[in-house]
C-alpha positions as CSV (number, residue, x, y, z in Angstrom):
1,X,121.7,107.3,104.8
2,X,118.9,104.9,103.9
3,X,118.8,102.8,100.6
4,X,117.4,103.9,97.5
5,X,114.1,102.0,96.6
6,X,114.1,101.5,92.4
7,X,110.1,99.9,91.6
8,X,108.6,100.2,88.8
9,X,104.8,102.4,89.0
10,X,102.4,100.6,90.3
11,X,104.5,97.9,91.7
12,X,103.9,99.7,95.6
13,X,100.7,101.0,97.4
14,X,100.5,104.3,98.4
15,X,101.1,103.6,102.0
16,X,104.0,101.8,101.0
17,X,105.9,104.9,99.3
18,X,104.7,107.2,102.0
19,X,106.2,104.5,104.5
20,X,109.2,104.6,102.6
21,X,109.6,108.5,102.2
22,X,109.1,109.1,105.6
23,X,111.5,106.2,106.8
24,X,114.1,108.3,104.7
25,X,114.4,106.0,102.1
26,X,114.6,107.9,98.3
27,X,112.4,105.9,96.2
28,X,113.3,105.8,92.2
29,X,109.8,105.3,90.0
30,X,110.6,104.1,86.5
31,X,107.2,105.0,84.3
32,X,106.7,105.5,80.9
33,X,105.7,108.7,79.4
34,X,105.4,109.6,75.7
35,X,106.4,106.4,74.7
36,X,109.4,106.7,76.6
37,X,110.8,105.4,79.7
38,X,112.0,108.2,82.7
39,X,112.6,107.9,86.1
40,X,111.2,110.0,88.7
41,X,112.4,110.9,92.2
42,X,110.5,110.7,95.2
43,X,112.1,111.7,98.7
44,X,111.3,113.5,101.9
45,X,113.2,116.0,103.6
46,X,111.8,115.8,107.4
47,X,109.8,118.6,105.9
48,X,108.8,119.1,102.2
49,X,107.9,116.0,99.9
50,X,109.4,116.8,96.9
51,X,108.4,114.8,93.3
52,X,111.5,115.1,90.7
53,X,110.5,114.3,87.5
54,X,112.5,115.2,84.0
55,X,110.3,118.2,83.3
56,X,109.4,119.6,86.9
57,X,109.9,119.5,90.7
58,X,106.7,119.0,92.4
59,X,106.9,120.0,96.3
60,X,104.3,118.9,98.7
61,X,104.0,120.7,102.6
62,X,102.2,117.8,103.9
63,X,101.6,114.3,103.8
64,X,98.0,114.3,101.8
65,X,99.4,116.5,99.0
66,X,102.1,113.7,98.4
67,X,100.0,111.1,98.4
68,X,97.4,113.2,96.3
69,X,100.0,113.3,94.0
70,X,101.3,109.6,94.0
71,X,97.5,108.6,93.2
72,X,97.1,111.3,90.0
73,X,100.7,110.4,88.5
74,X,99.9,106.9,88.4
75,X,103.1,105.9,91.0
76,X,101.5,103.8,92.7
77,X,99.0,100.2,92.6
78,X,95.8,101.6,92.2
79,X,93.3,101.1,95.2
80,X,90.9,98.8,93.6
């Protein structure tokens, strides 16, 4: 099994966290909601993206819902 990626959000692209998912790799996003800090999950199963954070699990078929999702939760650098 792959290495577990801990960044913080923003630190990697988008590209770079769908590179990661889809190389296996379990990727931990620390963000801060509500004035506090939480960790979310990201990870690939060969089939279903799935998005763990501490209120809900997010599941994505395909590749541009997950990175649809990346963008609008803030995990990632933005694209400017």
């Amino acid at each position: 099994m792959n290495e577990v990626l801990r960044v913080a959000a923003g630190e990697l692209s988008v590209d770079e966290i769908i590179d990661a998912l889809n190389d296996g790799r379990r990727i931990l996003v620390d963000v801060e909601v509500a004035g506090g800090d939480h960790e979310v999950v990201l990870r690939y199963d060969g089939e279903t993206y799935h998005c763990d954070t501490p209120t809900n699990l997010h599941r994505h078929s395909d590749e541009s819902g997950m990175r649809g999702c990346i963008r609008r939760m803030g995990y990632a650098a933005s694209d400017d």
